[in-house]
N, CA, C and O atoms as a DFTB+ gen file, in Angstrom:
752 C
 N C O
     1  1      79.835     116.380      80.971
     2  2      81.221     116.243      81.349
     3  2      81.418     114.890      82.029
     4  3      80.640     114.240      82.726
     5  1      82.491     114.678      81.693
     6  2      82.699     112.970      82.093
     7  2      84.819     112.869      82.280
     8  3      85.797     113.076      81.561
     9  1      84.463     112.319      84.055
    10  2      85.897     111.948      84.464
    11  2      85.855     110.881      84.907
    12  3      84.777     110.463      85.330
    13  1      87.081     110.036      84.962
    14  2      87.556     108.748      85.833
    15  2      88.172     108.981      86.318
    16  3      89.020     109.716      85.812
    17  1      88.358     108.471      88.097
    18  2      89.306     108.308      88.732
    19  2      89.539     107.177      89.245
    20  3      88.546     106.449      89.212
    21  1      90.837     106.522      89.911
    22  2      90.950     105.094      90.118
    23  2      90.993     105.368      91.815
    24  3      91.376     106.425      92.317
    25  1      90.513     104.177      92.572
    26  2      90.548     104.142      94.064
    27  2      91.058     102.933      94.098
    28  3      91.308     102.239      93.113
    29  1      91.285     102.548      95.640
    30  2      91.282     101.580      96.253
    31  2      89.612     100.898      96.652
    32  3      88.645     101.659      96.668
    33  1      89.450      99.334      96.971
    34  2      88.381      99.637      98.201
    35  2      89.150      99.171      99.044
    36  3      90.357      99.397      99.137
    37  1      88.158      98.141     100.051
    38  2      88.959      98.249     101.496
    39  2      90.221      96.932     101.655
    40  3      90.880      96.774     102.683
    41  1      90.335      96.226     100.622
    42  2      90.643      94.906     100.854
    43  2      92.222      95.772      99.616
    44  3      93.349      95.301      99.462
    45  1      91.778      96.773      99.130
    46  2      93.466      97.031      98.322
    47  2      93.025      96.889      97.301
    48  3      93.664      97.652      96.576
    49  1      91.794      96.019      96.318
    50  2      91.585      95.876      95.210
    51  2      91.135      97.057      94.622
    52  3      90.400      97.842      95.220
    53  1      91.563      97.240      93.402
    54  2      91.465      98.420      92.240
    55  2      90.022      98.770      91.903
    56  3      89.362      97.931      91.291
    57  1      89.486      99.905      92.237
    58  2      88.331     100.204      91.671
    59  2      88.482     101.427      90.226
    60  3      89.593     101.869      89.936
    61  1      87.473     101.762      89.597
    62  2      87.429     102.818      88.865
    63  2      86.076     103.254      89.380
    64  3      85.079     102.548      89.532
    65  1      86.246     104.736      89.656
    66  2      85.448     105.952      89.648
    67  2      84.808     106.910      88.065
    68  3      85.386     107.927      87.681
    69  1      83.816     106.451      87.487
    70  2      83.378     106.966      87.037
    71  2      82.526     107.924      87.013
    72  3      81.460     107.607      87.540
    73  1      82.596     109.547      86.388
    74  2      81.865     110.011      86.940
    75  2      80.830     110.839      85.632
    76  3      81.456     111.067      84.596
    77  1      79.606     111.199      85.641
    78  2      79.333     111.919      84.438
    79  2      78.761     113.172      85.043
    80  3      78.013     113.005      86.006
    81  1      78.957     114.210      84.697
    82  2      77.839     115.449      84.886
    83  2      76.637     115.596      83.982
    84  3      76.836     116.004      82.838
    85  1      75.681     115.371      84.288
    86  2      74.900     115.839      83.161
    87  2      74.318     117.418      82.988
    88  3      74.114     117.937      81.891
    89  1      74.083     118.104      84.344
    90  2      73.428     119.294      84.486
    91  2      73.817     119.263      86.260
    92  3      74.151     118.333      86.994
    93  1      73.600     120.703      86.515
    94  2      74.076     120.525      87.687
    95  2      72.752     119.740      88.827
    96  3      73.000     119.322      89.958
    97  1      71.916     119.719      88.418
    98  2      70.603     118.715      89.157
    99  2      70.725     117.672      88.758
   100  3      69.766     116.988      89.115
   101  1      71.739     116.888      87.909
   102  2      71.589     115.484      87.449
   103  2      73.300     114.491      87.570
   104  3      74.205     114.926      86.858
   105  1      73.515     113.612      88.197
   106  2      74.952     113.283      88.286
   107  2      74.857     111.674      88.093
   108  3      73.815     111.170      88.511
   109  1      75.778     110.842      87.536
   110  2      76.075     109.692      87.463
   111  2      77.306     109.377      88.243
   112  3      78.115     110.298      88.357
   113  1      77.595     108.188      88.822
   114  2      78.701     107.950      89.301
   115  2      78.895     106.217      89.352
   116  3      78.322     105.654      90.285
   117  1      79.542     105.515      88.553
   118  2      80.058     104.536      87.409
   119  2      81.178     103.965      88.856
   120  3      82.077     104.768      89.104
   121  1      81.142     102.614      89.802
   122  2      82.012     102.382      90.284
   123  2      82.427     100.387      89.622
   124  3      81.885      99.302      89.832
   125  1      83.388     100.748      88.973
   126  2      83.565      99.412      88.671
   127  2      84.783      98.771      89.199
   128  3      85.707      99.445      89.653
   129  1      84.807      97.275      89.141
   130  2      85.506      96.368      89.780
   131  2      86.207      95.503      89.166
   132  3      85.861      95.502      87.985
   133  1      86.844      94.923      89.320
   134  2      88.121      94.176      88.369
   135  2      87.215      92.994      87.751
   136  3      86.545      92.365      88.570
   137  1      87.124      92.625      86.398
   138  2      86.870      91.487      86.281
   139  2      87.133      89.737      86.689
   140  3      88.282      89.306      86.591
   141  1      86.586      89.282      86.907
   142  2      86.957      87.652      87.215
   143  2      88.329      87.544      86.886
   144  3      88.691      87.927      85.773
   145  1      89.078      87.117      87.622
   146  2      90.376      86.271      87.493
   147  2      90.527      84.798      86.410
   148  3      90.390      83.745      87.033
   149  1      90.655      84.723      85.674
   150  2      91.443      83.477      85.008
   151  2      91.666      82.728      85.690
   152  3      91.138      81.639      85.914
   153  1      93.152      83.635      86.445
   154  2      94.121      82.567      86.943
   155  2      93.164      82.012      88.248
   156  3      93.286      80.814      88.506
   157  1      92.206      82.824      89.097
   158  2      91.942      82.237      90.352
   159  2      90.413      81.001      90.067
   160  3      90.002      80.066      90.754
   161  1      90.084      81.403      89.159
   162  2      89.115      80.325      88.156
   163  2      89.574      79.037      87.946
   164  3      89.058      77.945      88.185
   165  1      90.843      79.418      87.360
   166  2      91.733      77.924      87.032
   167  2      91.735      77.615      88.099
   168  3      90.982      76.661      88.299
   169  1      92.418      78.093      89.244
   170  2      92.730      77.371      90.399
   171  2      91.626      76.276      90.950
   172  3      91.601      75.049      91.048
   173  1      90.620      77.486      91.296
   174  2      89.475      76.639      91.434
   175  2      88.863      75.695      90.934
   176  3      88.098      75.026      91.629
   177  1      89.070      75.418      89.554
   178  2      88.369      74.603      88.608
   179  2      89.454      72.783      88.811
   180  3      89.001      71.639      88.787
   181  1      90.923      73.251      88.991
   182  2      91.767      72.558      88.995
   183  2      91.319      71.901      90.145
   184  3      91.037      70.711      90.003
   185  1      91.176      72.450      91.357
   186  2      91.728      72.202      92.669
   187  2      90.079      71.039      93.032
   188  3      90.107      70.420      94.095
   189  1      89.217      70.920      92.405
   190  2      88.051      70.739      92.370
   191  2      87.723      69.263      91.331
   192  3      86.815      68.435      91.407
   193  1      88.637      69.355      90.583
   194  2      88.517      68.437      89.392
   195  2      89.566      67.550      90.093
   196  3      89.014      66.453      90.172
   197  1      90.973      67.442      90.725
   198  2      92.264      67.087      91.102
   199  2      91.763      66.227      91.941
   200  3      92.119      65.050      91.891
   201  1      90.294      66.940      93.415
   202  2      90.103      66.254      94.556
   203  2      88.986      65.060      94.136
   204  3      88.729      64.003      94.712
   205  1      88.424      65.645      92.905
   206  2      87.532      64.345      92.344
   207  2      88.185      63.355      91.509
   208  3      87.910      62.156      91.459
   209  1      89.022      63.939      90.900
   210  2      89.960      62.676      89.870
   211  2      90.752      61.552      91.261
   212  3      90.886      60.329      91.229
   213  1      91.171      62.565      92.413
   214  2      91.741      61.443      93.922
   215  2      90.433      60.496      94.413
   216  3      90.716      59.376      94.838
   217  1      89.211      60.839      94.379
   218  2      88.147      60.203      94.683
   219  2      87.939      58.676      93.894
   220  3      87.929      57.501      94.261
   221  1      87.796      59.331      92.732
   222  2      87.795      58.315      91.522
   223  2      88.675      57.061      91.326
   224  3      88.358      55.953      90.893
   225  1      90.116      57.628      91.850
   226  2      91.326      56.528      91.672
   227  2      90.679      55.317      93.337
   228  3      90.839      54.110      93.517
   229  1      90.114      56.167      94.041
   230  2      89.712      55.130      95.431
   231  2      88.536      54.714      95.194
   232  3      88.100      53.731      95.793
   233  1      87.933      55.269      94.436
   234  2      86.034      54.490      94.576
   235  2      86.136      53.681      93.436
   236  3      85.831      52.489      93.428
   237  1      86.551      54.294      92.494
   238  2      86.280      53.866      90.736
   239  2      84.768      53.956      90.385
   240  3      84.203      53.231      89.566
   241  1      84.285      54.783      90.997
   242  2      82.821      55.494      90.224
   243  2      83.286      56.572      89.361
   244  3      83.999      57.490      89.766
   245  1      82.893      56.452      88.234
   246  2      82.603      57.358      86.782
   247  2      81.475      58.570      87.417
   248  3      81.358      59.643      86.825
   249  1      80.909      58.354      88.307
   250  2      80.058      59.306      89.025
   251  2      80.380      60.864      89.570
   252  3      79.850      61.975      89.541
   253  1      81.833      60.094      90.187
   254  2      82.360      61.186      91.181
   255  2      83.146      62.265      90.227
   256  3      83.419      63.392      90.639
   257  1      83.460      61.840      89.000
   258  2      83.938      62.413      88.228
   259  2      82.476      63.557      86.913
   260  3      82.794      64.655      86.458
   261  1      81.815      63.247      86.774
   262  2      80.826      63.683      86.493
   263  2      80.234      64.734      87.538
   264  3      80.139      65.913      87.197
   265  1      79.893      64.378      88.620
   266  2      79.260      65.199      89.728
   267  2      80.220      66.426      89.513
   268  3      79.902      67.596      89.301
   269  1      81.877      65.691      89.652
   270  2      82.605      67.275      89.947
   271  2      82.318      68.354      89.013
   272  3      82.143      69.517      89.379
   273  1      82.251      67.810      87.344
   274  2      82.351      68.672      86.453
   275  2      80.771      69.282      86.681
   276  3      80.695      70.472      86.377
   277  1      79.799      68.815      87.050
   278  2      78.648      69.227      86.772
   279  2      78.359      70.860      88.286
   280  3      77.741      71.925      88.283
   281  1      79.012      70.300      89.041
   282  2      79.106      71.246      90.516
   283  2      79.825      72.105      89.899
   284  3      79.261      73.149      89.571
   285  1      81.642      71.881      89.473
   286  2      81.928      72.991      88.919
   287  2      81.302      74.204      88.290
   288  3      81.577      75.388      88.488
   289  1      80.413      73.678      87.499
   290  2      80.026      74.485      85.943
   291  2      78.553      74.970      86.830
   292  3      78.475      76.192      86.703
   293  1      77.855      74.660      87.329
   294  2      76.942      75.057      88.535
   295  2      77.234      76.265      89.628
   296  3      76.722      77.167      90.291
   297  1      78.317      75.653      89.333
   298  2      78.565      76.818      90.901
   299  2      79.378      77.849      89.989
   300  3      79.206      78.826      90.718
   301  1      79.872      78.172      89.296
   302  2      80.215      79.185      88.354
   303  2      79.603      79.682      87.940
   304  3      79.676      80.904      88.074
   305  1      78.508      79.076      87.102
   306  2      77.605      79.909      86.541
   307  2      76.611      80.847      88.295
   308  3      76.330      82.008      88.591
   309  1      76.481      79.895      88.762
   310  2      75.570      80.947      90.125
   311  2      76.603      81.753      90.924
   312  3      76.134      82.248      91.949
   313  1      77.587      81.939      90.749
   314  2      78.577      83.079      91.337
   315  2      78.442      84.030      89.752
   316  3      78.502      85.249      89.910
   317  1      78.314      83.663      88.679
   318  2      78.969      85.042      88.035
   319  2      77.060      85.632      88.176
   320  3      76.875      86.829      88.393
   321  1      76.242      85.007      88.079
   322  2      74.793      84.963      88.118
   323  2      74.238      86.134      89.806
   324  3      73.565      87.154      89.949
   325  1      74.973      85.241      90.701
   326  2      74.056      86.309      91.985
   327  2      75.141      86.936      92.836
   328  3      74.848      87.909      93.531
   329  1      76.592      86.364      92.831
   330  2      77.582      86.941      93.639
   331  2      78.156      88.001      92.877
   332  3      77.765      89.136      93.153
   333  1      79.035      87.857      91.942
   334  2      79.897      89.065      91.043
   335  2      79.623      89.744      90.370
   336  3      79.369      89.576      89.177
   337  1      79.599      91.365      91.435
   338  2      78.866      92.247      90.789
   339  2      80.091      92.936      90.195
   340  3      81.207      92.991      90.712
   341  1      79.654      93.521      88.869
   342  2      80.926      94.264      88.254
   343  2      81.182      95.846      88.379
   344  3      82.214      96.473      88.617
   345  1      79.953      96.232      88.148
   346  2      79.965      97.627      88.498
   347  2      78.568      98.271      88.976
   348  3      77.547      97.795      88.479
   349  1      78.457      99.293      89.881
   350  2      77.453      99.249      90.879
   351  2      77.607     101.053      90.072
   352  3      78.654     101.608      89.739
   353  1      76.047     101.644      89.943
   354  2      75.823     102.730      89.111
   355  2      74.825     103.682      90.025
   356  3      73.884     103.060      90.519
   357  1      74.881     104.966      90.298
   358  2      74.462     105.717      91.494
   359  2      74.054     106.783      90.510
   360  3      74.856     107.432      89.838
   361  1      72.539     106.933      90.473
   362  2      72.160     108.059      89.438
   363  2      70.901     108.951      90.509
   364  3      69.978     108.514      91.197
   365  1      71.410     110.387      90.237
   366  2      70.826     111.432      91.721
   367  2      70.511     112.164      90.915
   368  3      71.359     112.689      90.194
   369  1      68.619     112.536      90.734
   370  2      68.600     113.414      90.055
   371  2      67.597     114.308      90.934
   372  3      66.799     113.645      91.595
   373  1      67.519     115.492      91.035
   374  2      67.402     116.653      92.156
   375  2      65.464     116.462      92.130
   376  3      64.675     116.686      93.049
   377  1      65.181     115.969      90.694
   378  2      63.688     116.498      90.766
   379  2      62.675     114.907      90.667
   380  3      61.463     114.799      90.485
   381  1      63.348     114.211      90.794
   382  2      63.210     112.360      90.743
   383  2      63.105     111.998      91.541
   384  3      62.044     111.957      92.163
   385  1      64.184     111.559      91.901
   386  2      65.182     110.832      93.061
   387  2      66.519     109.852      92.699
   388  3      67.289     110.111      91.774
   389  1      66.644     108.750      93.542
   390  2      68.135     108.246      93.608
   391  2      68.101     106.752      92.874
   392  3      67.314     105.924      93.333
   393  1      68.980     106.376      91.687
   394  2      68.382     104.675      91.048
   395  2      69.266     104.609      91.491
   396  3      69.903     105.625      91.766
   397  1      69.689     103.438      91.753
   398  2      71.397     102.398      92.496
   399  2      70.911     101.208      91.072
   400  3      69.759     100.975      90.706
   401  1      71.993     100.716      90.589
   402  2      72.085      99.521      89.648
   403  2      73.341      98.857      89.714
   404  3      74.483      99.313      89.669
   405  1      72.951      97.793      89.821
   406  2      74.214      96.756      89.851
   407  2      74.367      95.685      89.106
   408  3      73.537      94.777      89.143
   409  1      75.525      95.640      88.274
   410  2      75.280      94.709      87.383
   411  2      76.252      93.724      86.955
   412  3      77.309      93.945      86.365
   413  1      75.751      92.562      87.336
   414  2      76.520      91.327      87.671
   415  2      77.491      90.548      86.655
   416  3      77.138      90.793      85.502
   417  1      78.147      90.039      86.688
   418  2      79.136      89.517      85.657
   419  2      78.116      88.623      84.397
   420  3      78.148      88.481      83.175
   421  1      77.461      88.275      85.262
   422  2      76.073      87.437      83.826
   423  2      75.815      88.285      82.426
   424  3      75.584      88.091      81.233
   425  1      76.015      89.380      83.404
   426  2      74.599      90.579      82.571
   427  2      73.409      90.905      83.183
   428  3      72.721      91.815      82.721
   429  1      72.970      90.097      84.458
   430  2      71.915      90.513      85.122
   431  2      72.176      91.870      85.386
   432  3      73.341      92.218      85.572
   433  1      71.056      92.862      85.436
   434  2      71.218      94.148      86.066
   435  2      70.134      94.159      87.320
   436  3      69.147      93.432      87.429
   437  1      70.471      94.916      87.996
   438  2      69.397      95.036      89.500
   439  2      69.074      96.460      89.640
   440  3      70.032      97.229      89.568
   441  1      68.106      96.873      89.794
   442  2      67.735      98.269      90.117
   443  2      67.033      98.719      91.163
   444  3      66.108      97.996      91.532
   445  1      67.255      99.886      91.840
   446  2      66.313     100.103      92.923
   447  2      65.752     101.619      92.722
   448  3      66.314     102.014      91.700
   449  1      65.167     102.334      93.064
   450  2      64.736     103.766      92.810
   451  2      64.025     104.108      93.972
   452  3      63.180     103.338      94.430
   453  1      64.302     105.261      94.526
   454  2      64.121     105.814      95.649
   455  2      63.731     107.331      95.370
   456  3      64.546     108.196      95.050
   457  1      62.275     107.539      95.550
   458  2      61.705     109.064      95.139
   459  2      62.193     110.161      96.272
   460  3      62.199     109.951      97.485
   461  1      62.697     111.664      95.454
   462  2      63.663     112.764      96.187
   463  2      63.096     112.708      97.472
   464  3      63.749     112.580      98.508
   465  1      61.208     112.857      97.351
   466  2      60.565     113.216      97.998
   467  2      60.967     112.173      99.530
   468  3      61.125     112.658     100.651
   469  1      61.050     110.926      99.248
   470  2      61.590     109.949     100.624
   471  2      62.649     110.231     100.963
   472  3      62.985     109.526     101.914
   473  1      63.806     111.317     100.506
   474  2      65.386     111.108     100.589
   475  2      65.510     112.287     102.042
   476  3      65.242     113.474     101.854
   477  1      65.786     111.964     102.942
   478  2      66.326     112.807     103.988
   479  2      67.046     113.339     103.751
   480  3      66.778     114.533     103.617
   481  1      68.761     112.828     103.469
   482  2      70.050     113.066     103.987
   483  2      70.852     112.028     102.874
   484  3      70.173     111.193     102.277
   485  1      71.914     112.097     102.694
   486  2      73.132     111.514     102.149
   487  2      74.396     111.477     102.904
   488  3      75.224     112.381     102.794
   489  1      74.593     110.293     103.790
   490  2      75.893     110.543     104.734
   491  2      76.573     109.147     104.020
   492  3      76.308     108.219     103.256
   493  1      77.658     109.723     104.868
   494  2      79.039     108.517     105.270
   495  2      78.679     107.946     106.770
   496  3      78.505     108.601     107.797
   497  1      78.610     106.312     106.550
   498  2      78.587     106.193     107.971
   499  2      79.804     105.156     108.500
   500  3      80.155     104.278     107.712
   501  1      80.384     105.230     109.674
   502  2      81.231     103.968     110.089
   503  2      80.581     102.655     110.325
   504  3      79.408     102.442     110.629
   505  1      81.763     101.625     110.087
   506  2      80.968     100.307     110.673
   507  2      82.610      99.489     111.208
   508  3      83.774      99.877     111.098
   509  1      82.036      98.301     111.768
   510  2      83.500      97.906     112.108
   511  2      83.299      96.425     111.164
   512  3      83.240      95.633     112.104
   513  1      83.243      96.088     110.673
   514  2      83.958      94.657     109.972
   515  2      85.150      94.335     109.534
   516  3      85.827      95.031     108.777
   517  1      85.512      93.085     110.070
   518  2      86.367      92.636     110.124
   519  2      87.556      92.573     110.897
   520  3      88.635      92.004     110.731
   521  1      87.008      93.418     111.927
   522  2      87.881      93.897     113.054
   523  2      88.830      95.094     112.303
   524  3      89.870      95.541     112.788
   525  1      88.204      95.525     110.952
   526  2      88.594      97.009     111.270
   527  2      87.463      97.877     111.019
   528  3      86.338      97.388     110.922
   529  1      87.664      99.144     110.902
   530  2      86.476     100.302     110.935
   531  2      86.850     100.696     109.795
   532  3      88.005     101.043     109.547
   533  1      85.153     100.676     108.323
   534  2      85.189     100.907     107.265
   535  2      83.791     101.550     107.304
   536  3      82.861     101.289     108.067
   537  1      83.872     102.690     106.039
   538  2      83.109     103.746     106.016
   539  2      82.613     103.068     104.848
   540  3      83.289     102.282     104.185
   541  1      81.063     103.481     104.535
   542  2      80.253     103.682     103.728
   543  2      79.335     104.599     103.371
   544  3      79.235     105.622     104.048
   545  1      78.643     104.423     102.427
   546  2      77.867     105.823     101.903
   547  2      76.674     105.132     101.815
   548  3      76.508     104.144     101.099
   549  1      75.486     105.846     102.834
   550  2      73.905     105.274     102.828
   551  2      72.937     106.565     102.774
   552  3      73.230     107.701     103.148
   553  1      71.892     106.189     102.303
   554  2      70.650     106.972     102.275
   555  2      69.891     107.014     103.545
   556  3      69.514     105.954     104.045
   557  1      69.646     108.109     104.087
   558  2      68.874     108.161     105.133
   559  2      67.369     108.410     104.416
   560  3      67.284     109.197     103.473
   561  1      66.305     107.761     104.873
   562  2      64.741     108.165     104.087
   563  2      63.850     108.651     105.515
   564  3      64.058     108.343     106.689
   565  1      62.867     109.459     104.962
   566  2      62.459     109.738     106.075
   567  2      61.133     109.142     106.379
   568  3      60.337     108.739     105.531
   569  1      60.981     109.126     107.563
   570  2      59.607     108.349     108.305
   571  2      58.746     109.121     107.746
   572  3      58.907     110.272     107.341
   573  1      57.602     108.313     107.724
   574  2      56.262     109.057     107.042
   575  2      55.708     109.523     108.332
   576  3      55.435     110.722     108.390
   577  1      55.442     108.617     109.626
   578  2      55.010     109.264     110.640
   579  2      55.689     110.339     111.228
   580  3      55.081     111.392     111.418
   581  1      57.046     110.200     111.589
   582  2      57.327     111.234     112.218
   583  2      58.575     112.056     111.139
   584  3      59.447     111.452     110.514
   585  1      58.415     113.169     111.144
   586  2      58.990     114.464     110.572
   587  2      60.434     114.150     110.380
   588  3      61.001     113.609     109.431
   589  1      60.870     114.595     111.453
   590  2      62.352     114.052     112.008
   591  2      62.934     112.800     111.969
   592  3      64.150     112.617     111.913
   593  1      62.229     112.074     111.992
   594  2      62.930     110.391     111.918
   595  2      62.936     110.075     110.781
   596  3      62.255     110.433     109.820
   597  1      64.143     109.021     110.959
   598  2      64.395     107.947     109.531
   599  2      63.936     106.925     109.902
   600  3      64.098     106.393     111.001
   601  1      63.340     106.574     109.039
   602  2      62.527     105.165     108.653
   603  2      63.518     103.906     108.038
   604  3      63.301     102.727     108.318
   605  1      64.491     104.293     107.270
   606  2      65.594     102.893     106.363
   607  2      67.223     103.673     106.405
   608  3      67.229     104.904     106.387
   609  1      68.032     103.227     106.437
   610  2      68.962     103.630     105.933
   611  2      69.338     102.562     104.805
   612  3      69.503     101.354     104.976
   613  1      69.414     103.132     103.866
   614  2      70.278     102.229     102.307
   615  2      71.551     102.631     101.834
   616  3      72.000     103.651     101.311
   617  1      72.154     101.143     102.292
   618  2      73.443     101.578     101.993
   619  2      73.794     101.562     100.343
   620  3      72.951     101.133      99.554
   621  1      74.807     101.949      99.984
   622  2      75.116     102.351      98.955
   623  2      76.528     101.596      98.731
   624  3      77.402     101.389      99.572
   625  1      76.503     101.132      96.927
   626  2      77.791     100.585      96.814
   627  2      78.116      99.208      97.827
   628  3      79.286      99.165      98.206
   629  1      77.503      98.435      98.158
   630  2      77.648      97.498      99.084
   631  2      78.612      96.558      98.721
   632  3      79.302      96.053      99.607
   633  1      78.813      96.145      97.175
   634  2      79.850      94.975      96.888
   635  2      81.375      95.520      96.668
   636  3      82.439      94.963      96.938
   637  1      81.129      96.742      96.112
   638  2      82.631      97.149      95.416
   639  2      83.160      97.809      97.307
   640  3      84.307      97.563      97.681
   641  1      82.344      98.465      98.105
   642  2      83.390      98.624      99.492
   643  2      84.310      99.586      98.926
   644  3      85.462      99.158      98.867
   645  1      84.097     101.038      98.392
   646  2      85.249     101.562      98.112
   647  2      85.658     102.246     100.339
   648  3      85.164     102.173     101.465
   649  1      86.697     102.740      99.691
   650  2      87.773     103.979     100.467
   651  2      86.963     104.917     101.245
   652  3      85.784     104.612     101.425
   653  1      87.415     106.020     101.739
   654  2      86.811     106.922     102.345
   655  2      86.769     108.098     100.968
   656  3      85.979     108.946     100.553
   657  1      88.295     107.494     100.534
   658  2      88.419     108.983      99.795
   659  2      87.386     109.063      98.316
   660  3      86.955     110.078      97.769
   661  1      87.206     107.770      97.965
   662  2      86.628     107.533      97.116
   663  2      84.924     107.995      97.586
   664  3      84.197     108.706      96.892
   665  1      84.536     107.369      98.965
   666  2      82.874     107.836      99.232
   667  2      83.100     109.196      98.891
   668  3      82.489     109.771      97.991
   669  1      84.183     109.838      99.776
   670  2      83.930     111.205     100.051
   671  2      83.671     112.682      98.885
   672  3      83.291     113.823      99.144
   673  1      84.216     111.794      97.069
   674  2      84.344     112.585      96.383
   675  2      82.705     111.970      95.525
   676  3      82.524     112.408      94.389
   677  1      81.758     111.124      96.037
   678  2      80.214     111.199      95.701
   679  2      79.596     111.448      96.547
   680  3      78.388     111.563      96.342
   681  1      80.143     111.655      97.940
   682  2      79.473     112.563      99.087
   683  2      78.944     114.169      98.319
   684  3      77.889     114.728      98.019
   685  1      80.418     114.431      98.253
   686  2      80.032     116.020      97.614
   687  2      79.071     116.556      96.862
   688  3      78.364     117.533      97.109
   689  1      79.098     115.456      95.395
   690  2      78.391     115.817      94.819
   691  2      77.099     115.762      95.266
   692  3      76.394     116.772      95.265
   693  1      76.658     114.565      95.696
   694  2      75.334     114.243      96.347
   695  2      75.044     115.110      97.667
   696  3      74.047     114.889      98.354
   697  1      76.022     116.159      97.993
   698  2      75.082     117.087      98.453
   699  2      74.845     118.202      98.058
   700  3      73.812     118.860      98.182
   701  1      76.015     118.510      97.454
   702  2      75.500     119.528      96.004
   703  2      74.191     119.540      95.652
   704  3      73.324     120.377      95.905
   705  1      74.128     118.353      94.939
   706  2      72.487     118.211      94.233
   707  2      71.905     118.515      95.158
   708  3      71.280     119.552      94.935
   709  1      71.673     117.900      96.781
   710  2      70.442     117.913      97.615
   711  2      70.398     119.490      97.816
   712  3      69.341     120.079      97.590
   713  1      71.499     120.168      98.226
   714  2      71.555     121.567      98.408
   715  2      70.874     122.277      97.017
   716  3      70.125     123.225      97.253
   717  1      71.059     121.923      95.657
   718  2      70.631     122.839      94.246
   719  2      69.235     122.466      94.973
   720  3      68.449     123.280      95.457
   721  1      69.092     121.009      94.945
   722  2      67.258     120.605      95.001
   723  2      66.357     121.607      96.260
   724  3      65.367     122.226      95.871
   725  1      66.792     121.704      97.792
   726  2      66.295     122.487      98.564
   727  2      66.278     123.853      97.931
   728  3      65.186     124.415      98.012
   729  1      67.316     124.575      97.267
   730  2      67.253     125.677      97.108
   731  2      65.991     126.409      95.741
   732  3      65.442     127.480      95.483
   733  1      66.054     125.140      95.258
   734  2      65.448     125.094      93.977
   735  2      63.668     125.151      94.063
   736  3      62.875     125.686      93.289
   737  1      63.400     124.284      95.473
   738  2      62.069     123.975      96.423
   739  2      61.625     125.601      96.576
   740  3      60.927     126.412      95.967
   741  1      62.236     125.564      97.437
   742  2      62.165     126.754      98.422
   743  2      62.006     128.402      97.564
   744  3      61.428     129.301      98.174
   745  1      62.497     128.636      96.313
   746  2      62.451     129.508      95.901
   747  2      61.312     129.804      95.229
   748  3      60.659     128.798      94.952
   749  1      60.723     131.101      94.776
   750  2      59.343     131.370      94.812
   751  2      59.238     131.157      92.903
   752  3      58.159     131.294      92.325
């Protein structure tokens, strides 16, 4: 089974909520982000080329005009390369554990995997940036030495920054699963 829903994150920009069921021990959750702007590309590309073409009319180096185009096309390619991530992918499976993937406007993909067996807890936690207070969704793992303690918290979804309402409807599921997975342990 497979739904979308649309959110906010914290800045107002449009996310999509993707979600898949696969079994009730297995869940996907698909958060994607608006693609690159055109228009704010142009801007940039303009506003960058405009202050080197003003350089050029005062120096008359053929240089300064070269450098710009070459920085431009540099620094574009390493923003769509390590900054712009497009959609960030949360896969919880009860008898595994947790992959996070994020995958950047390039095509780079990033992966992390976290075994059930390390997974404590699945919360929402507060933070204050920006001088306001925004919620996120992190992994608590547990200490190998001690029982009770967490050893990392990993946050979750870090670029897209959705909503509360948006954490709160992969909260659920993700404790669903942890609840099927304990119950699933525990039974003879």
């Amino acid at each position: 089974m497979e739904d979308k829903m649309s959110f906010l994150d914290i800045c107002g920009g449009r996310l999509a909520l993707q979600r898949r069921y696969y079994s009730p021990s297995c869940r996907e959750f698909c958060l994607s982000s608006p693609r690159l702007s055109l228009r704010l590309l142009t801007a940039v590309t303009c506003t960058v080329w405009l202050a080197a073409y003003g350089l050029f009319t005062l120096c008359e180096n053929s240089m300064i005009l070269s450098a710009a185009i070459f920085v431009t096309l540099l620094g574009l390619l390493g923003y769509l390369h390590f900054v712009k991530i497009d959609q960030e992918t949360l896969l919880i499976i009860d008898s595994l554990g947790i992959q996070m993937t994020s995958s950047y406007a390039s095509g780079k993909e990033s992966t992390t995997f976290i075994e059930m067996g390390k997974v404590k807890d699945v919360i929402i936690n507060e933070a204050i940036y920006m001088q306001k207070v925004i919620y996120y969704l992190c992994i608590l793992l547990k200490d190998p030495v001690e029982p009770h303690g967490i050893s990392q918290v990993v946050p979750v979804f870090q670029s897209a920054k959705p909503r509360l309402d948006c954490l709160i409807e992969v909260y659920r599921s993700c404790q669903e699963i942890l609840a099927y997975q304990k119950a699933t342990s525990t039974s003879p």
